[in-house]
KEGUNU-873945 format. One line per field, with one value per residue: residue in one letter; residue number from 0; x, y, z of N, C-alpha, C in turn. Coordinates in Angstrom, 2 decimals. Example, Ala and Ser with C-alpha at 12.3 -4.5 7.8 and 13.67 -1.06 7.14 Angstrom:
2
res = (a | s)
n = (0 | 1)
npx = (13.19 | 12.85)
npy = (-5.69 | -2.25)
npz = (7.80 | 7.08)
capx = (12.30 | 13.67)
capy = (-4.50 | -1.06)
capz = (7.80 | 7.14)
cpx = (13.20 | 12.90)
cpy = (-3.30 | 0.03)
cpz = (7.80 | 7.87)
This chain:
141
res = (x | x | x | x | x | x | x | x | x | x | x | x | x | x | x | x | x | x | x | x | x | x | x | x | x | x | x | x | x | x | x | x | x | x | x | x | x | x | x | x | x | x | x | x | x | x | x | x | x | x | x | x | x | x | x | x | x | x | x | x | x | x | x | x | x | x | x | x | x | x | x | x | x | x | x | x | x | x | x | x | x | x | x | x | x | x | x | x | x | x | x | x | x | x | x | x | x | x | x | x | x | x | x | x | x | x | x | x | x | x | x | x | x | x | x | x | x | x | x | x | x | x | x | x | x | x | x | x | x | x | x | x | x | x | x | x | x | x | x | x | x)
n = (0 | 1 | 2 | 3 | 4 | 5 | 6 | 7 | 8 | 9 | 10 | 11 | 12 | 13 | 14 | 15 | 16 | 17 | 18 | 19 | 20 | 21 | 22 | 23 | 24 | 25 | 26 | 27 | 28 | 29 | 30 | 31 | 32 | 33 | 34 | 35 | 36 | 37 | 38 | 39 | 40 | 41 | 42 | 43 | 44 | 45 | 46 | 47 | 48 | 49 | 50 | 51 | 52 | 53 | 54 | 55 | 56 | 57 | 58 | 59 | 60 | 61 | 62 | 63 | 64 | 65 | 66 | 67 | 68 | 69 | 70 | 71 | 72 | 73 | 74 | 75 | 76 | 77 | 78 | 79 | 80 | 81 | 82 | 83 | 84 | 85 | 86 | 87 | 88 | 89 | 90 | 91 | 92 | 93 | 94 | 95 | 96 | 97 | 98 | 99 | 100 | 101 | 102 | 103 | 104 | 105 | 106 | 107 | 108 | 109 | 110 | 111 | 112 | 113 | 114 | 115 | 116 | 117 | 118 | 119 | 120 | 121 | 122 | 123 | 124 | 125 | 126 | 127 | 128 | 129 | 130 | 131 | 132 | 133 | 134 | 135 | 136 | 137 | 138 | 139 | 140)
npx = (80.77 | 83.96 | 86.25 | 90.02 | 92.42 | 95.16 | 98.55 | 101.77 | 105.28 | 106.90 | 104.88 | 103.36 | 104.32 | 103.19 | 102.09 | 104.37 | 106.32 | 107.72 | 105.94 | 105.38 | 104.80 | 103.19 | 101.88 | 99.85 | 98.11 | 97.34 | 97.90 | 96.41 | 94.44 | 93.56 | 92.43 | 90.52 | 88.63 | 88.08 | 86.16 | 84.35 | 82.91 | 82.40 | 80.56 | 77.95 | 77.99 | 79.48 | 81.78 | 85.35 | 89.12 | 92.42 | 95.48 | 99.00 | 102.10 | 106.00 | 107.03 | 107.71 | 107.12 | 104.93 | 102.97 | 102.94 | 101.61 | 99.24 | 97.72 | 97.43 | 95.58 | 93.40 | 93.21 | 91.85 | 89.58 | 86.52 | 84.37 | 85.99 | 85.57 | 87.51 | 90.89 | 92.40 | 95.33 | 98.29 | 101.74 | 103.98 | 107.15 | 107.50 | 105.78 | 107.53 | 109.34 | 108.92 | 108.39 | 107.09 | 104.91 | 103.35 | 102.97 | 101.58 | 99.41 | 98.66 | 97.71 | 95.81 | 91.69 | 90.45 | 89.60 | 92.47 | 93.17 | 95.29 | 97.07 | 98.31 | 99.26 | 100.67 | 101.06 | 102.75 | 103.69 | 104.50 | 107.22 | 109.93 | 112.26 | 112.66 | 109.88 | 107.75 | 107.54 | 105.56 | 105.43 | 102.94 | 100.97 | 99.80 | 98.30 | 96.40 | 93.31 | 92.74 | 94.62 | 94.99 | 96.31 | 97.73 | 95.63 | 95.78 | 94.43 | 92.60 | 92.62 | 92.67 | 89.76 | 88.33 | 89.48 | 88.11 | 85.22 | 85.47 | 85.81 | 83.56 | 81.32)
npy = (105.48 | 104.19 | 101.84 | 101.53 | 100.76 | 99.98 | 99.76 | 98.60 | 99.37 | 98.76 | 98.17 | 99.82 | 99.38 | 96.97 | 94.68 | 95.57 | 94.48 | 91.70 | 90.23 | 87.16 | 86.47 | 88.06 | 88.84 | 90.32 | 92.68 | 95.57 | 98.10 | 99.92 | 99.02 | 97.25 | 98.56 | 100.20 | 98.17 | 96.79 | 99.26 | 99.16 | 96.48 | 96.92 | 99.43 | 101.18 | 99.65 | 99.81 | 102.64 | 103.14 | 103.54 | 104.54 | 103.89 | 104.41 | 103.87 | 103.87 | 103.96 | 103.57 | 105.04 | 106.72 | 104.43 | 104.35 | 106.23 | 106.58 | 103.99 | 104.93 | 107.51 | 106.66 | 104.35 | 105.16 | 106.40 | 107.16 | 106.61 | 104.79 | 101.54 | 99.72 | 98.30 | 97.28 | 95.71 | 95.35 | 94.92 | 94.96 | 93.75 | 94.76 | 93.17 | 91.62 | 92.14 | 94.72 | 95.65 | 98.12 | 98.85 | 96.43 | 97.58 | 99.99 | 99.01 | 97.05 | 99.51 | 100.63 | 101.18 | 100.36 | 97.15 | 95.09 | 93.68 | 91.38 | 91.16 | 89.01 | 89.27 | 86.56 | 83.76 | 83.49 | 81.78 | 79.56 | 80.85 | 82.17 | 81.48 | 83.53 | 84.66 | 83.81 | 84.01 | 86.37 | 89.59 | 90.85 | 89.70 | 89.03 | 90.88 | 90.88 | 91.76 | 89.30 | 86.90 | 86.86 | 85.60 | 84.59 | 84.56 | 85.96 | 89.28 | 89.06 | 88.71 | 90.70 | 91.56 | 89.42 | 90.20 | 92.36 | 91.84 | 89.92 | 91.87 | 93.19 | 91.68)
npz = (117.84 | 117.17 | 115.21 | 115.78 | 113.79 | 113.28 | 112.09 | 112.45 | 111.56 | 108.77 | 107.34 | 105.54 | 103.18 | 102.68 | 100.13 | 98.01 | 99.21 | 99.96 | 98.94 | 98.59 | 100.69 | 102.31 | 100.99 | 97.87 | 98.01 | 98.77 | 101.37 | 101.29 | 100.01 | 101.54 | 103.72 | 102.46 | 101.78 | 104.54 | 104.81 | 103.25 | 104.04 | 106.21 | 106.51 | 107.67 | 109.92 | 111.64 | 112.70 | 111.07 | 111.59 | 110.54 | 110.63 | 110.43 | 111.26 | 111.23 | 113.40 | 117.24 | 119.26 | 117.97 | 117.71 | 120.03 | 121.41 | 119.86 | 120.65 | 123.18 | 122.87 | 121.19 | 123.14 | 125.30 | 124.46 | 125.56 | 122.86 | 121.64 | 120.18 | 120.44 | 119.36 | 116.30 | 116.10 | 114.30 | 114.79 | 113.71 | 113.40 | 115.75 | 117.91 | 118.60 | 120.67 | 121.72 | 124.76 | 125.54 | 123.77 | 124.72 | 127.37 | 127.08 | 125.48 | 127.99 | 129.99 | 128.63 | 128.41 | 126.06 | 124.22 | 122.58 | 119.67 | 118.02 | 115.40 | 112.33 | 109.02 | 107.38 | 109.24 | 112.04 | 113.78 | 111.83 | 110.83 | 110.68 | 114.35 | 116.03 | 115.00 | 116.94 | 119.50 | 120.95 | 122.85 | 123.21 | 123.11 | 125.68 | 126.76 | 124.93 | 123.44 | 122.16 | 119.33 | 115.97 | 112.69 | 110.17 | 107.99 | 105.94 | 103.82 | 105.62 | 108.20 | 109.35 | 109.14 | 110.23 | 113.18 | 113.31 | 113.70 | 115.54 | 117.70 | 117.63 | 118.85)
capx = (81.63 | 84.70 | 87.53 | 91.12 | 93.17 | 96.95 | 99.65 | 103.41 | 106.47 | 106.95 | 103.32 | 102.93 | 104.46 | 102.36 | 101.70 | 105.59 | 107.26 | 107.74 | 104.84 | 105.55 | 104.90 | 102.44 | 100.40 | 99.99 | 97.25 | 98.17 | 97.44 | 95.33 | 93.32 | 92.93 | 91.67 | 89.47 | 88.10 | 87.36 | 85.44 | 83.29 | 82.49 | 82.08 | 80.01 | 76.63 | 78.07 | 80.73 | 83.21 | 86.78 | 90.17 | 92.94 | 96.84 | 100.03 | 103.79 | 107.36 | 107.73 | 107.24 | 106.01 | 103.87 | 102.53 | 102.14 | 100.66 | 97.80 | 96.87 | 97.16 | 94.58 | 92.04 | 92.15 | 91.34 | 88.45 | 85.20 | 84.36 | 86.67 | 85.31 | 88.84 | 91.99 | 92.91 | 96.89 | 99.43 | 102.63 | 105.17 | 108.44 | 107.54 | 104.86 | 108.51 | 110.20 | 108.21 | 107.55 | 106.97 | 104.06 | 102.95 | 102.75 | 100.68 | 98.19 | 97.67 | 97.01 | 94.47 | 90.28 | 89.67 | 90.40 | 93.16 | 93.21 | 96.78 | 96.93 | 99.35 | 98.75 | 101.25 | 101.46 | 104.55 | 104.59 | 105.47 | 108.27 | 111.35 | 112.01 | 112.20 | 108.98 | 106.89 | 106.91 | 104.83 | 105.44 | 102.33 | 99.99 | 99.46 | 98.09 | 95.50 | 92.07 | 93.06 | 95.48 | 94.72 | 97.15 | 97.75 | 94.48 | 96.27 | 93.92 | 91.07 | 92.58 | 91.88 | 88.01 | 87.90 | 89.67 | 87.05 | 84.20 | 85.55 | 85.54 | 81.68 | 80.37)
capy = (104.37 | 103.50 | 100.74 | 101.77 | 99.81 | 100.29 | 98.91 | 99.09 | 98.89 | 98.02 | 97.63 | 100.50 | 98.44 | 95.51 | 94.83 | 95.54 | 94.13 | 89.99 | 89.00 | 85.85 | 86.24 | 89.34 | 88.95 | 91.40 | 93.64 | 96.80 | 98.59 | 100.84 | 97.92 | 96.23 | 99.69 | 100.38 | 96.56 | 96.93 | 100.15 | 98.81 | 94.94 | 97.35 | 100.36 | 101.27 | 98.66 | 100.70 | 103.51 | 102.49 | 105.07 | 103.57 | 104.96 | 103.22 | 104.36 | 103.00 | 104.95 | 102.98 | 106.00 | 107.26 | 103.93 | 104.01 | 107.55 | 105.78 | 103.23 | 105.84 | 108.02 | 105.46 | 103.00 | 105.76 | 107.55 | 106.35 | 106.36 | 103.34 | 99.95 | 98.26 | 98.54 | 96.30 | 96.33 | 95.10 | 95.60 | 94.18 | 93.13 | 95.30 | 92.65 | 90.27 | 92.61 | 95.87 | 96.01 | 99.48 | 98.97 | 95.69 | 98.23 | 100.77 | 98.55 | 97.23 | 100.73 | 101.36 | 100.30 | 99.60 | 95.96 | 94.98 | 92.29 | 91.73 | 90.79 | 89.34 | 89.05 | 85.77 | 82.90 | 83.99 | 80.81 | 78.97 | 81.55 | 82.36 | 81.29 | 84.45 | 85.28 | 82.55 | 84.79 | 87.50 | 89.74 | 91.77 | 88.70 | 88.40 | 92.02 | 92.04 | 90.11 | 87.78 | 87.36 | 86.48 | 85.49 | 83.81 | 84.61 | 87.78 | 90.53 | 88.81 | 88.58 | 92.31 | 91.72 | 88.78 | 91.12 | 93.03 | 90.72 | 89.91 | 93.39 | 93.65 | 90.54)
capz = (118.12 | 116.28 | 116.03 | 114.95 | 112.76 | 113.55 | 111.53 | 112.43 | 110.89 | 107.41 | 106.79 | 104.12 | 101.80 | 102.01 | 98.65 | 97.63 | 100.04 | 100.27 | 98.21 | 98.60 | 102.67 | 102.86 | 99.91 | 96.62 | 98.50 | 99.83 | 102.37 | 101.16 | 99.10 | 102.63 | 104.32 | 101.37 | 101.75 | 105.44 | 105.00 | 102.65 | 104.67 | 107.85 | 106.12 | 108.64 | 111.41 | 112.72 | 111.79 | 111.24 | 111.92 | 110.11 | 110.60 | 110.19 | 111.86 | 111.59 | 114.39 | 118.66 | 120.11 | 117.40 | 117.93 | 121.66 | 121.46 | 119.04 | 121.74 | 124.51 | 122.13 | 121.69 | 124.24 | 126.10 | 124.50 | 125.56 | 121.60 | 120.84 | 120.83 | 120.30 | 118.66 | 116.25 | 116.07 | 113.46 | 115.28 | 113.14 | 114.08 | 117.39 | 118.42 | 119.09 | 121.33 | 121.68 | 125.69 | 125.30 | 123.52 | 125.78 | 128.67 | 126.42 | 125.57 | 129.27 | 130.37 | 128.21 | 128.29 | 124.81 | 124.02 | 121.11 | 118.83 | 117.51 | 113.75 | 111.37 | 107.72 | 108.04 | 110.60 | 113.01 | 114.28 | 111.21 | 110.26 | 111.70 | 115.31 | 116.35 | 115.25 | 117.16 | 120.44 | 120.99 | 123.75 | 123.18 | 122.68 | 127.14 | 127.23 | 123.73 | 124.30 | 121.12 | 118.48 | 114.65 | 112.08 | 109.11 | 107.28 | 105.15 | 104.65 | 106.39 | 109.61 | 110.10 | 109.01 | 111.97 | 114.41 | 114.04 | 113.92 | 117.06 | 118.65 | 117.71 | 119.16)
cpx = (82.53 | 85.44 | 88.74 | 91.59 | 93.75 | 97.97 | 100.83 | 104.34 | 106.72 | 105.58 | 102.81 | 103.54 | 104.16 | 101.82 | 103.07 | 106.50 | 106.81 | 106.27 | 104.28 | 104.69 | 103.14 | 101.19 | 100.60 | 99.32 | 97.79 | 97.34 | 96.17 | 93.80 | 92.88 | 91.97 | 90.44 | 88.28 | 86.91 | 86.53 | 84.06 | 82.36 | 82.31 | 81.01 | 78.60 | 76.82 | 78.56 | 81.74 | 84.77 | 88.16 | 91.01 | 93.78 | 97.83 | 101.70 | 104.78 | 107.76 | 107.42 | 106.88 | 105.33 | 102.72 | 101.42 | 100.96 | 99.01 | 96.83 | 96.70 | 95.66 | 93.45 | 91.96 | 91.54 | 90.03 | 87.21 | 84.27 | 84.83 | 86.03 | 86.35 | 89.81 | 92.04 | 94.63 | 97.53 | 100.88 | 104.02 | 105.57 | 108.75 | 106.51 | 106.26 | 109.43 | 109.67 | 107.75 | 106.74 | 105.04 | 102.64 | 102.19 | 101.47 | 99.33 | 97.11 | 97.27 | 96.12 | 92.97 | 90.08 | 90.43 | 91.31 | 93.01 | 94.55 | 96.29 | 98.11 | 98.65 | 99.46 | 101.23 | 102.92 | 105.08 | 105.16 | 106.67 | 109.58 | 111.35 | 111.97 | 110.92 | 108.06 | 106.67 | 106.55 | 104.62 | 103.85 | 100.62 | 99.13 | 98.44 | 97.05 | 94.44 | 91.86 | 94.15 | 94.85 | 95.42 | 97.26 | 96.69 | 94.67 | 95.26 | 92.72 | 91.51 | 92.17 | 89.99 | 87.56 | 88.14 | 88.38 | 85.64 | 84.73 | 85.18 | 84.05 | 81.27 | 80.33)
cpy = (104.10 | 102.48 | 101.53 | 100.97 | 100.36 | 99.74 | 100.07 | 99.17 | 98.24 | 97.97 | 98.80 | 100.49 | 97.28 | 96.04 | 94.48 | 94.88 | 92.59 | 89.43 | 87.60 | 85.81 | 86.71 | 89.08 | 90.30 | 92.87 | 94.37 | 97.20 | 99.25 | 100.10 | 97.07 | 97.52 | 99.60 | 99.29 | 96.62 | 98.29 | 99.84 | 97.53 | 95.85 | 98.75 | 100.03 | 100.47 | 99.33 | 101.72 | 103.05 | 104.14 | 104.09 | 104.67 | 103.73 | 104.28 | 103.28 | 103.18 | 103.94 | 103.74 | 106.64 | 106.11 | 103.77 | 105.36 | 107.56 | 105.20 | 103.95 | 106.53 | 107.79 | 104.78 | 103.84 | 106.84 | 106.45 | 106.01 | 105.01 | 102.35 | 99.25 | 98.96 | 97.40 | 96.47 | 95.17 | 95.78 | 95.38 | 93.40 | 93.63 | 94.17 | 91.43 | 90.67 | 93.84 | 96.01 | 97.26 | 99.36 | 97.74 | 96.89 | 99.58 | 100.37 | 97.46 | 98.15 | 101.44 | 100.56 | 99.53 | 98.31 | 96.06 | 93.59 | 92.65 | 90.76 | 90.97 | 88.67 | 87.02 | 84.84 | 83.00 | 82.53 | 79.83 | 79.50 | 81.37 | 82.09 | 82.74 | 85.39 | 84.74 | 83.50 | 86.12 | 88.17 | 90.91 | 91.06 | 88.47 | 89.90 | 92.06 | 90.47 | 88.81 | 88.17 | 86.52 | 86.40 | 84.11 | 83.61 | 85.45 | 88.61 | 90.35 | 88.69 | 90.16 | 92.42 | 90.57 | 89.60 | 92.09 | 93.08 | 90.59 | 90.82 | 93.39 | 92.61 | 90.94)
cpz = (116.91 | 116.87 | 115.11 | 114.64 | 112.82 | 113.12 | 111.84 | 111.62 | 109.85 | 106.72 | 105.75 | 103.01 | 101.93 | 100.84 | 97.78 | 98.39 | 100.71 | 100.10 | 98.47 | 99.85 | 102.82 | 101.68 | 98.63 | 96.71 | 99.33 | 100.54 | 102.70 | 100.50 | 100.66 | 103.04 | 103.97 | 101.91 | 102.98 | 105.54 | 104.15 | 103.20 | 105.85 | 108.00 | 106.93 | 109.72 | 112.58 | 111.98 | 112.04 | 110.76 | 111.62 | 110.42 | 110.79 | 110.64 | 111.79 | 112.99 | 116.07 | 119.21 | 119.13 | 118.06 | 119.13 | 121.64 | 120.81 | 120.06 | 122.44 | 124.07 | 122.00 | 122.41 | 125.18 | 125.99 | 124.27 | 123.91 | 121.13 | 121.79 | 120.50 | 118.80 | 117.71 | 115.10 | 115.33 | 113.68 | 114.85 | 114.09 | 115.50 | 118.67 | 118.99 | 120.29 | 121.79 | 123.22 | 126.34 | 124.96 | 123.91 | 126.76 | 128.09 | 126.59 | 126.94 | 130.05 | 130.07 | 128.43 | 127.54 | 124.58 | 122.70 | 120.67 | 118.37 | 115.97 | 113.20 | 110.36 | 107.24 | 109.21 | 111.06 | 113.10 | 113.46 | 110.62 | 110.99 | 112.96 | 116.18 | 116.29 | 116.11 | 118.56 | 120.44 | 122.54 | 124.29 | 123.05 | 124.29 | 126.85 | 125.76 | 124.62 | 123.52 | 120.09 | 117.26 | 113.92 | 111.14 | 107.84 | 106.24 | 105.15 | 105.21 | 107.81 | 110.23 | 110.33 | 110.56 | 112.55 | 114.69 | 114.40 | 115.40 | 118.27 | 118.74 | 118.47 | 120.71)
């Protein structure tokens, strides 16, 4: 049994990119983090794309192999407009958790909707790199 951890767009420069917003921890310092708080519970598959169909091809991948217990997805700036990857993740089994490092809804008005938020089985945000460790607290329970 694993869970994947999927970050979109921009997200392999957390760390470098808007500090202020995202936090100083990178990507690889979150990965790292959750492999160690999740070590003998569960195995974790981490990958990260700028790309919307690398993306979708991810969820297609796992939600569909009896192996995955749950996605949990960081979809950027695709989680505001992305129906592409909406329609992905209701075609697949495995559940998603959506995760932002940030609260959307106090940001920009454009970030406050989430078209990808009807189709996961929860969303998490605003916790920085602990909202990935709930998401997947969540998945296990």
């Amino acid at each position: 049994m694993y869970i994947l951890v999927l970050n979109g767009p921009n997200l392999n420069l957390t760390g470098i990119r808007e500090p202020e917003i995202y936090g100083s921890t990178t990507l690889e310092d979150i990965n790292s983090a959750l492999e160690a708080a999740f070590e003998g519970r569960v195995a974790l598959k981490f990958d990260q794309s700028n790309c919307e169909g690398t993306l979708i091809d991810r969820i297609h991948e796992a939600g569909l192999d009896s192996d995955c217990a749950g996605i949990v997805l960081n979809a950027g700036a695709y989680t505001h407009y992305s129906y592409a990857i909406a329609d992905a993740i209701a075609s697949v089994k495995a559940p998603v958790v959506e995760v932002h490092l940030s609260n959307p809804s106090a940001r920009e008005e454009f970030r406050h909707r989430s078209v990808i938020a009807p189709v996961c089985r929860g969303s998490i945000s605003g916790f920085g790199a602990n909202s990935y460790r709930l998401a997947i607290e969540a998945l296990l329970l």
